[in-house]
TIBARO-52946 format. One record per residue (C-alpha): residue number from 1; chain; x, y, z. Coordinates in Angstrom, 2 decimals, padded with zeros to 5 digits. Example, Ala and Ser with C-alpha at 12.3 -4.5 7.8 and 13.67 -1.06 7.14 Angstrom:
<pts>
+------+------+---------+---------+---------+
| bati | lopa |       x |       y |       z |
+------+------+---------+---------+---------+
|    1 |    A |  012.30 | -004.50 |  007.80 |
|    2 |    A |  013.67 | -001.06 |  007.14 |
+------+------+---------+---------+---------+
</pts>
This chain:
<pts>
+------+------+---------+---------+---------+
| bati | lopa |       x |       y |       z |
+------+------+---------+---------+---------+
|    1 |    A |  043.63 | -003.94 | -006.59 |
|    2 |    A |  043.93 | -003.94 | -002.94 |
|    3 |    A |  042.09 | -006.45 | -000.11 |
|    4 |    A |  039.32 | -005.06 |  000.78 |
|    5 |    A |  038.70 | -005.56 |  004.29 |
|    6 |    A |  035.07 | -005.18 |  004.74 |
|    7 |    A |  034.53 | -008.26 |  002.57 |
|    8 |    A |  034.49 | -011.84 |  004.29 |
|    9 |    A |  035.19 | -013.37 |  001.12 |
|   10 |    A |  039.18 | -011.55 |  000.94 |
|   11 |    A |  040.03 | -012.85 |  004.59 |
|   12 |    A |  038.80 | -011.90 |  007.94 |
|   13 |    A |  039.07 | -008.09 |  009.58 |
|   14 |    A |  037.68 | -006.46 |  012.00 |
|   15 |    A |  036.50 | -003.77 |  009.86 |
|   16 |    A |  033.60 | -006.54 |  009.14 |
|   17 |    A |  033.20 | -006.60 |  012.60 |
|   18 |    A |  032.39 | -002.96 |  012.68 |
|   19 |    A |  030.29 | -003.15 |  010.04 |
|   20 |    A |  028.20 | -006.08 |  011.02 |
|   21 |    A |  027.54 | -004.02 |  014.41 |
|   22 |    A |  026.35 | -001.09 |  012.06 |
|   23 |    A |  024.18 | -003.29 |  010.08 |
|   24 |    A |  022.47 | -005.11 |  012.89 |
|   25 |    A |  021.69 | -001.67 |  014.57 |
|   26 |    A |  019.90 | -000.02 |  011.70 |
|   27 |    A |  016.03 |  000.23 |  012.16 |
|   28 |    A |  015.41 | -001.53 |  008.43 |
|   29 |    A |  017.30 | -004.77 |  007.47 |
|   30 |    A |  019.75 | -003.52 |  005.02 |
|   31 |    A |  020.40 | -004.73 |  001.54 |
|   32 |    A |  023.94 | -005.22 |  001.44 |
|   33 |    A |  025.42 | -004.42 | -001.65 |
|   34 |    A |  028.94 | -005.00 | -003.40 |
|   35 |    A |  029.78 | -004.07 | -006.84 |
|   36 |    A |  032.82 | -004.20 | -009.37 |
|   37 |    A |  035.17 | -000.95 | -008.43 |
|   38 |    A |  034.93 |  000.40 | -012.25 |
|   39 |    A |  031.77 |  002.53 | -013.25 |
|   40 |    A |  030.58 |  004.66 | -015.40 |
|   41 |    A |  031.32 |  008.11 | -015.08 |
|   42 |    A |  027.54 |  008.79 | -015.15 |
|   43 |    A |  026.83 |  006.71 | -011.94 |
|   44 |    A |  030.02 |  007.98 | -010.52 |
|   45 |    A |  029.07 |  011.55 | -011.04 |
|   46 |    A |  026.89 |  012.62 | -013.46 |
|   47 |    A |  023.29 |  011.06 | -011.83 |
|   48 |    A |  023.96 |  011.76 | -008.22 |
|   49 |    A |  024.14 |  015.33 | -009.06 |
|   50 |    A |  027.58 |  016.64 | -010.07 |
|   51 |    A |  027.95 |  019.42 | -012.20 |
|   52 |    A |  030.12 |  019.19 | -015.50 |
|   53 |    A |  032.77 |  021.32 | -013.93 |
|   54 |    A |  032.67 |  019.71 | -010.55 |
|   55 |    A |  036.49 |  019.84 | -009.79 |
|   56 |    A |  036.18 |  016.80 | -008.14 |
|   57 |    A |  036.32 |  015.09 | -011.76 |
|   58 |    A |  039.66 |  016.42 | -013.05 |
|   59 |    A |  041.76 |  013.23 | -013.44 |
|   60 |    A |  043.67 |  014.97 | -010.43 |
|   61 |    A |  041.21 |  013.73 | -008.19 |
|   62 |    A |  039.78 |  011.12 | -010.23 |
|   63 |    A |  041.57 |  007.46 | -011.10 |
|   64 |    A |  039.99 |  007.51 | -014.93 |
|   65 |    A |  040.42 |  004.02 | -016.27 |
|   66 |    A |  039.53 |  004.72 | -020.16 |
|   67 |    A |  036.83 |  007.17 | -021.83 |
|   68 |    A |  034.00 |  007.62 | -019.63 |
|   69 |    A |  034.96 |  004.62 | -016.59 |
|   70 |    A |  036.13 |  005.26 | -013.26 |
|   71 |    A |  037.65 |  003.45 | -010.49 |
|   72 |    A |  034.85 |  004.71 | -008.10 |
|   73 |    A |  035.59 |  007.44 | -005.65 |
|   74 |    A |  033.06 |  007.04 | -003.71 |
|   75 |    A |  030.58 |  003.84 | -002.57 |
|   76 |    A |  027.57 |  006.31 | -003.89 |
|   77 |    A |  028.24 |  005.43 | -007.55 |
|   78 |    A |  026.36 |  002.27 | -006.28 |
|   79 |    A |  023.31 |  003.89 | -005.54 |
|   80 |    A |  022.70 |  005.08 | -009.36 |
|   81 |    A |  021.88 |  001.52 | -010.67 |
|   82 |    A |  020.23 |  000.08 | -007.43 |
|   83 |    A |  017.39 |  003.24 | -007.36 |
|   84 |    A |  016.87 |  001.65 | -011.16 |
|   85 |    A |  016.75 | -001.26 | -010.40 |
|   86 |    A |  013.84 | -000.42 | -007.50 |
|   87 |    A |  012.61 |  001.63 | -010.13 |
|   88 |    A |  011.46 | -001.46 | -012.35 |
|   89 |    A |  010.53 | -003.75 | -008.74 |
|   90 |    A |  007.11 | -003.89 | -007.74 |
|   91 |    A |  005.71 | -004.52 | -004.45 |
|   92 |    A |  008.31 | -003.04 | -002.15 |
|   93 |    A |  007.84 | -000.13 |  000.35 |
|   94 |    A |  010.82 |  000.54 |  002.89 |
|   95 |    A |  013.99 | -000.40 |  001.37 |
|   96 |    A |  017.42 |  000.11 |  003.11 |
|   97 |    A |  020.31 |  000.13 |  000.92 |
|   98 |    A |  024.07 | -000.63 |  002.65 |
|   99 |    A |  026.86 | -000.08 |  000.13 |
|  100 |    A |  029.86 | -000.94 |  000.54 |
|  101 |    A |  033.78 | -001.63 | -000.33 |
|  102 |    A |  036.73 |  000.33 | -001.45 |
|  103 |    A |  036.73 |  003.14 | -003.22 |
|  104 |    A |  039.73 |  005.56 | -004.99 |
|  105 |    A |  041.05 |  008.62 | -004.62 |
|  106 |    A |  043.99 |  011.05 | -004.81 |
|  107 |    A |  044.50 |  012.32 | -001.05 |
|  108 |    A |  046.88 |  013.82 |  000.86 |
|  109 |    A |  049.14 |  011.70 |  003.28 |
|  110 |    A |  048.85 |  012.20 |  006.64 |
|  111 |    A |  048.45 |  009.32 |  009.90 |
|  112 |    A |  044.18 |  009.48 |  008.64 |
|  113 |    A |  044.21 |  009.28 |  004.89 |
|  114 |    A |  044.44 |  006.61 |  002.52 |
|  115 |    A |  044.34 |  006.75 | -001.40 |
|  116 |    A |  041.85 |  003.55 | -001.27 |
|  117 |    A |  039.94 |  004.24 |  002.19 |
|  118 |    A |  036.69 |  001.97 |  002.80 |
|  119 |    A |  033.03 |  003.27 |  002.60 |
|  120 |    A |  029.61 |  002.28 |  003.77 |
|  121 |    A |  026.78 |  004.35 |  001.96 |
|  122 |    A |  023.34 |  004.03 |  003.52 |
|  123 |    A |  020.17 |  005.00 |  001.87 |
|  124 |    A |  016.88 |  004.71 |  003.16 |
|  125 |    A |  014.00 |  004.23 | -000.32 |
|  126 |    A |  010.71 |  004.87 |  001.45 |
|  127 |    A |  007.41 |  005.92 |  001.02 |
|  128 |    A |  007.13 |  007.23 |  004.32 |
|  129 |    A |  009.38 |  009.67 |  006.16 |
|  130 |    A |  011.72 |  008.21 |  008.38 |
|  131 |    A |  014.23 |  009.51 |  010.56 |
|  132 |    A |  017.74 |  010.55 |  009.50 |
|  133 |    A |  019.09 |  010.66 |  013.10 |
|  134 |    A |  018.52 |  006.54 |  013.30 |
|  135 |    A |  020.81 |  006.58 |  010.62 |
|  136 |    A |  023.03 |  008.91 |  012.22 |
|  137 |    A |  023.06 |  006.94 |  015.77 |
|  138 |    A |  023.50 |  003.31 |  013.75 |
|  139 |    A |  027.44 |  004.52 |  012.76 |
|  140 |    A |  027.94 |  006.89 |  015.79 |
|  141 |    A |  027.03 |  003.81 |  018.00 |
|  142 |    A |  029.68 |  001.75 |  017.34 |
|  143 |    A |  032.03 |  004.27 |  019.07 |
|  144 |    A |  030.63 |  003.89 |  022.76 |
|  145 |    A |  031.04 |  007.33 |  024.47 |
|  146 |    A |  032.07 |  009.63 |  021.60 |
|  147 |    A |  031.09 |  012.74 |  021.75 |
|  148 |    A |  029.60 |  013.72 |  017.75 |
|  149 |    A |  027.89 |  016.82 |  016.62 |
|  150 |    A |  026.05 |  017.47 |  012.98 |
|  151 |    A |  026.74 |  020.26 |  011.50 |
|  152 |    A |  025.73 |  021.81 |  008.38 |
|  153 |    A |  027.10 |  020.65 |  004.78 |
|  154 |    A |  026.33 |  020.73 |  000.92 |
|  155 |    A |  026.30 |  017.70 | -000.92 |
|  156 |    A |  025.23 |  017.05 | -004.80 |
|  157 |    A |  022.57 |  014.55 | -004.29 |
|  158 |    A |  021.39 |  015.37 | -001.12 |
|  159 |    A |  019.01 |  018.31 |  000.60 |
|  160 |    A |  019.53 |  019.62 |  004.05 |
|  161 |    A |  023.25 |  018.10 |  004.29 |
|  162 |    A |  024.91 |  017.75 |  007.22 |
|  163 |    A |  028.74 |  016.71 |  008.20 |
|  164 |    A |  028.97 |  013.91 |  011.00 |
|  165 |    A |  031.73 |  014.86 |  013.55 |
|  166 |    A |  033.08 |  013.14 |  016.89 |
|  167 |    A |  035.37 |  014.67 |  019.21 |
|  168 |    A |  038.69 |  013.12 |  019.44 |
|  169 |    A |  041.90 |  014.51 |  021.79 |
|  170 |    A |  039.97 |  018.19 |  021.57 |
|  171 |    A |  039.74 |  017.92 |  017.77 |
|  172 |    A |  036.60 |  017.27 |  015.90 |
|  173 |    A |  037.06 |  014.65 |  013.65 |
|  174 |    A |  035.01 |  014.33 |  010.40 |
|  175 |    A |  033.21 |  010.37 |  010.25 |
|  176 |    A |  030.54 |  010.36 |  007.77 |
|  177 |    A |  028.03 |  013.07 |  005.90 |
|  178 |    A |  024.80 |  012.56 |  005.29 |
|  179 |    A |  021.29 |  014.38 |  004.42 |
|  180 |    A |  017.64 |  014.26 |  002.83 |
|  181 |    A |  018.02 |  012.33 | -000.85 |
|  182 |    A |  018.02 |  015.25 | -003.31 |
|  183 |    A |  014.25 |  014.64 | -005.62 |
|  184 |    A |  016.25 |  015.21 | -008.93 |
|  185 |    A |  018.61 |  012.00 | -007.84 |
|  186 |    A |  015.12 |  009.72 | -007.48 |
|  187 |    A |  013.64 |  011.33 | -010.03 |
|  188 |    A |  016.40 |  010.43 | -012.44 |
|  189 |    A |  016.69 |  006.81 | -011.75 |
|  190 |    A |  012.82 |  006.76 | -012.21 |
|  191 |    A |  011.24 |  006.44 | -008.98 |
|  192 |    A |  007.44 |  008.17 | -008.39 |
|  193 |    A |  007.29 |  011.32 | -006.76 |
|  194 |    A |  005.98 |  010.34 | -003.52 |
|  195 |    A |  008.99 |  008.67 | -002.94 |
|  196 |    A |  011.43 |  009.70 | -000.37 |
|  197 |    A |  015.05 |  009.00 |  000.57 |
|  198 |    A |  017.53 |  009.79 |  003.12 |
|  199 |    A |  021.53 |  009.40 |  002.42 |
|  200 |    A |  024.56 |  008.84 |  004.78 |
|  201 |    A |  028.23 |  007.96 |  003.61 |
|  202 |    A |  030.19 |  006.77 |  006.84 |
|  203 |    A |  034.22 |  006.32 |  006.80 |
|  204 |    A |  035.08 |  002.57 |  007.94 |
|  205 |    A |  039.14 |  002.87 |  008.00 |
|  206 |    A |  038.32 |  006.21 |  010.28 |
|  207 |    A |  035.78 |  004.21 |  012.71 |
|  208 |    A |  037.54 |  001.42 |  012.96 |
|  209 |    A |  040.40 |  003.71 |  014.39 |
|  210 |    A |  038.73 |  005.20 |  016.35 |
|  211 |    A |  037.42 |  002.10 |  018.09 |
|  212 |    A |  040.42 |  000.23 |  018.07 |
|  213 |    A |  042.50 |  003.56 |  018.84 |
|  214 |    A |  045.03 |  002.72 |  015.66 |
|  215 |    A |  047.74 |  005.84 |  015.46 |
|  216 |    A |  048.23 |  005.11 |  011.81 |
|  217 |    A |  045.59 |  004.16 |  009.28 |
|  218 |    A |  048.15 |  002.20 |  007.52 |
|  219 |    A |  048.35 | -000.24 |  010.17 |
|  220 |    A |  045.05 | -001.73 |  008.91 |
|  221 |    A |  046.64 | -003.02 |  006.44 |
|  222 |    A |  050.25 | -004.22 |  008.36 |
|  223 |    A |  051.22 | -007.33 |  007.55 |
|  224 |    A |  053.39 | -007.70 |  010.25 |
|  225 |    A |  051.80 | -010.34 |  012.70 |
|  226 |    A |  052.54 | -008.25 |  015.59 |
|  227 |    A |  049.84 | -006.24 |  013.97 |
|  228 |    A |  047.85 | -008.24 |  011.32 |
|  229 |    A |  046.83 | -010.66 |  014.39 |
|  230 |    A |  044.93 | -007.50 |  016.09 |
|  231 |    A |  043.05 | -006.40 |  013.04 |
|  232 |    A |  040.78 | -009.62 |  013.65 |
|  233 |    A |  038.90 | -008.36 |  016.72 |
|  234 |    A |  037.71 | -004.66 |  017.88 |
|  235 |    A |  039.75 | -005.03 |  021.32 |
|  236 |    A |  041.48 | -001.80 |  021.85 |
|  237 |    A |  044.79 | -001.68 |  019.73 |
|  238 |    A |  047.95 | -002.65 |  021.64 |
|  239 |    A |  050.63 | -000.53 |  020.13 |
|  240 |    A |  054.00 | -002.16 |  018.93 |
|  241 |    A |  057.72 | -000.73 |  018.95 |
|  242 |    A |  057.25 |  002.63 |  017.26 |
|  243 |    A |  060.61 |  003.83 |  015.76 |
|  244 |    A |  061.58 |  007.40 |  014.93 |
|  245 |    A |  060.86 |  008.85 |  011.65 |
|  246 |    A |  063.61 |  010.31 |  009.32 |
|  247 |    A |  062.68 |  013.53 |  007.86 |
|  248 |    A |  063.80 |  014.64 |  004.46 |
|  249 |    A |  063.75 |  017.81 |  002.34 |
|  250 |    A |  062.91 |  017.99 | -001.64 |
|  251 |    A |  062.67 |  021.34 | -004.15 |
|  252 |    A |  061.01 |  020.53 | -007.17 |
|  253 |    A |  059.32 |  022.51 | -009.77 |
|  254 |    A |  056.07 |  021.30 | -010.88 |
|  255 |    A |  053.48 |  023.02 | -012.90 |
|  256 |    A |  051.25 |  025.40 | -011.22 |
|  257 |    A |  047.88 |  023.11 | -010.73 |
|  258 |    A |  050.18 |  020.48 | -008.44 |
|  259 |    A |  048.61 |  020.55 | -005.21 |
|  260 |    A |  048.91 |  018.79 | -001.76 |
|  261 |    A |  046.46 |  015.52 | -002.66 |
|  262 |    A |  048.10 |  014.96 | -006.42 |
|  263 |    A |  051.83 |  015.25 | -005.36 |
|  264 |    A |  050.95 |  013.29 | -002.43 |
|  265 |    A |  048.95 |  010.29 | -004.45 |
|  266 |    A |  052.43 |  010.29 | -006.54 |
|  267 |    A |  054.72 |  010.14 | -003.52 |
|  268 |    A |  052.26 |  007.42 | -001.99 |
|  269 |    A |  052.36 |  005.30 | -005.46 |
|  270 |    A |  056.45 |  005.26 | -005.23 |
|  271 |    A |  056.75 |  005.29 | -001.41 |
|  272 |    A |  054.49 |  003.18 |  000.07 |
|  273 |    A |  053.84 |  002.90 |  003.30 |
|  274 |    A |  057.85 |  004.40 |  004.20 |
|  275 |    A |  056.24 |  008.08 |  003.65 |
|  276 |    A |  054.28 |  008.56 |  006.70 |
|  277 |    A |  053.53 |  012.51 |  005.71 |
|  278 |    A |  053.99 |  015.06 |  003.04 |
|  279 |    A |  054.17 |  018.90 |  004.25 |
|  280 |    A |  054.57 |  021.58 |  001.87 |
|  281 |    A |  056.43 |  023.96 |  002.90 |
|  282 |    A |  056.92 |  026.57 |  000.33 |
|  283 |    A |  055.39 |  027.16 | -002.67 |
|  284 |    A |  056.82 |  029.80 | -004.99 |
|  285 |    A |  056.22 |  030.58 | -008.60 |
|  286 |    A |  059.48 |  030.26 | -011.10 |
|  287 |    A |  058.65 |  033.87 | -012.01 |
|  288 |    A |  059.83 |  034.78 | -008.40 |
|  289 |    A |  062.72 |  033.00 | -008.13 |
|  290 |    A |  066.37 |  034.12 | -008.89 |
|  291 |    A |  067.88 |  033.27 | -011.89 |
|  292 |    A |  070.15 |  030.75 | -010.39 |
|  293 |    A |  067.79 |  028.92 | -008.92 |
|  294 |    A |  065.95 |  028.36 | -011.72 |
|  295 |    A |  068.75 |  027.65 | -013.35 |
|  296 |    A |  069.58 |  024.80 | -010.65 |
|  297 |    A |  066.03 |  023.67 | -010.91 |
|  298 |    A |  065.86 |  023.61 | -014.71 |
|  299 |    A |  062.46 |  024.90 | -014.02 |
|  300 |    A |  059.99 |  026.61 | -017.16 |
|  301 |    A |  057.70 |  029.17 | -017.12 |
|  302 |    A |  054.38 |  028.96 | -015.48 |
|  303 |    A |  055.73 |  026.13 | -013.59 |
|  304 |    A |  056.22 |  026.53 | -009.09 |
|  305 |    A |  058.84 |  025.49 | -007.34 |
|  306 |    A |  057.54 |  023.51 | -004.43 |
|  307 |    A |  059.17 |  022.71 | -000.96 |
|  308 |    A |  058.33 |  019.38 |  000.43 |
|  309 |    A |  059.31 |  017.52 |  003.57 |
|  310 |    A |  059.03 |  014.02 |  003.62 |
|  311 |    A |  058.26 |  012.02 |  007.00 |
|  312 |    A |  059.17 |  008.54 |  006.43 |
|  313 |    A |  058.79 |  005.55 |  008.83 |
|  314 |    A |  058.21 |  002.17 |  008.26 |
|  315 |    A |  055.50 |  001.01 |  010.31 |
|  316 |    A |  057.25 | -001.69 |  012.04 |
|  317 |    A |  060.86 | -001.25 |  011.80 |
|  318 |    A |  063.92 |  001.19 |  011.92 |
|  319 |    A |  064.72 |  002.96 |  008.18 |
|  320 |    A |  068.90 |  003.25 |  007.64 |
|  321 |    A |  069.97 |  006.64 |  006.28 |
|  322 |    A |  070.87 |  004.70 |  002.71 |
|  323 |    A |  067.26 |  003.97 |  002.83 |
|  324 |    A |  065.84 |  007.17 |  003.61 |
|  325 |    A |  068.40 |  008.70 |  001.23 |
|  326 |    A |  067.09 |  006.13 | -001.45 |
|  327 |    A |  063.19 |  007.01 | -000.80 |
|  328 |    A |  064.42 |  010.52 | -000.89 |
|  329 |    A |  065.56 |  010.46 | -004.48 |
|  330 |    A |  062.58 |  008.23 | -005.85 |
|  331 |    A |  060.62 |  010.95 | -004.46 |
|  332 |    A |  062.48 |  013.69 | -006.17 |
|  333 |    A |  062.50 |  011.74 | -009.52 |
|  334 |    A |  058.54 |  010.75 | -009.47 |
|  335 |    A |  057.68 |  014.60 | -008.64 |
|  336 |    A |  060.19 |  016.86 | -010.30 |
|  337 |    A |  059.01 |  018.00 | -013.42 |
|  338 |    A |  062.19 |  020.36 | -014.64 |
|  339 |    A |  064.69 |  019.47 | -016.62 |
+------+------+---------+---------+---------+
</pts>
């Protein structure tokens, strides 16, 4: 499993830093809640709201561990158990619940993705109305200046949705989503009607960036102490040498549901932090191509040939061609499916 940086108890960060600043700014002292990465399927999906067929559950998108468990892929398959839990507690009124850790998914690779990003899920159990916006200003806060807007978005387990953005170099950015709790999520863990809730689910890898002004999100993570000794304050991020990428070309056939996020969770698995970005460049079905070039692919039927283009660059030092040529060719192994 990898560090997770929001917790105090796997080293220091300043991702706990950013969080702490969150916490102390909400309007209700916060619950803070950790849990065990592996749920059910039923709190990871099923009782905030997802359909059977949600697509998000293929195993494409979703790190299945055996039948029914999950590496979560999202800090929300928290809130499942705690509403319970409140369910069964007497006595309590306005309860603020901060979720938080690492969660799993299969993501594209670009300079703001990561296959295990960190998530803080807030949800305000009341039985009064409160205000969403406090919420909404409590994570926005922490980046003094931005520009954000809400606009609308749909979300299983919530009413009313709405998509957090903030304006970065011309280009809204997307930092957390958020909305009214939806009454068939509190009315499933068991919690009275006159209940109400309000949800937000806030990106910490993307916030802390954004603060610090970190190019790459996988220099959160560096190890190199050129690097590693910045990630333990929220001064603004002092960039190191940066050295040119190497760019290399692939054709592979895979079959025809290989997309952008599952060829890119493979290449990240075998890569590392060498592939910087994935592009697709072409995508063609084997049906289309000349006989020879299936023929070169040893591609089947109902299978695609795919174009990719590899950026690779090693966060803090120079690749040599051998290397580049070496990443190449794990790449082509781990994704080509023909013969």
């Amino acid at each position: 499993m990898p560090r997770d940086l929001s917790d105090p108890a796997q080293g220091p960060h300043a991702m706990q830093l950013l969080l702490d600043e969150i916490l102390t700014a909400l309007p209700v002292e916060p619950r803070v809640l950790r849990a065990d990465p592996e749920v059910g399927v039923e709190d990871n999906y099923t009782n905030l709201g997802y359909p059977p067929d949600a697509v998000t559950r293929d195993a494409r998108y979703t790190r299945y561990t055996g039948p029914g468990r999950v590496l979560r892929s999202h800090t929300s398959a928290m809130v499942p158990p705690a509403l319970r839990a409140l369910a069964a507690e007497p006595g309590w009124d306005d309860v603020l619940l901060a979720c938080v850790g690492v969660v799993y998914r299969r993501d594209a690779v670009d300079r703001v993705h990561t296959g295990t990003p960190h998530q803080l899920d807030l949800w305000r159990i009341s039985h009064h109305r409160a205000d969403l916006d406090e919420l909404v200003e409590a994570v926005v806060g922490v980046l003094p200046g931005a520009r954000h807007r809400a606009v609308p978005a749909r979300h299983p387990y919530t009413e009313r949705g709405r998509q957090v953005d903030v304006l970065v170099d011309g280009q809204w950015l997307e930092v957390a989503e958020c909305g009214l709790v939806a009454r068939h999520v509190l009315r499933r863990a068991g919690l009275a009607d006159d209940v109400r809730g309000l949800a937000l689910g806030a990106g910490l890898d993307r916030l802390l960036m954004l603060r610090k002004g970190v190019p790459d999100i996988r220099l959160l993570r560096s190890e190199d102490p050129r690097v590693a000794a910045q990630m333990l304050d929220l001064a603004p991020y002092r960039p190191v040498s940066r050295h040119p990428p190497i760019s290399r070309d692939i054709s592979v056939a895979v079959s025809a549901q290989a997309d952008a996020e599952t060829i890119g969770d493979v290449l990240r698995g075998v890569l590392g932090d060498l592939v910087e970005e994935v592009a697709v460049l072409g995508r063609t079905p084997v049906g289309d191509l000349p006989p020879a070039a299936v023929a070169r692919l040893g591609a089947r039927p109902g299978q695609v040939n795919v174009l990719l283009r590899l950026v690779l660059r090693h966060p803090t030092r120079t690749l040599t061609d051998e290397e580049a040529n070496a990443a190449r060719d794990a790449a082509h192994a781990a994704v080509h499916e023909g013969g």
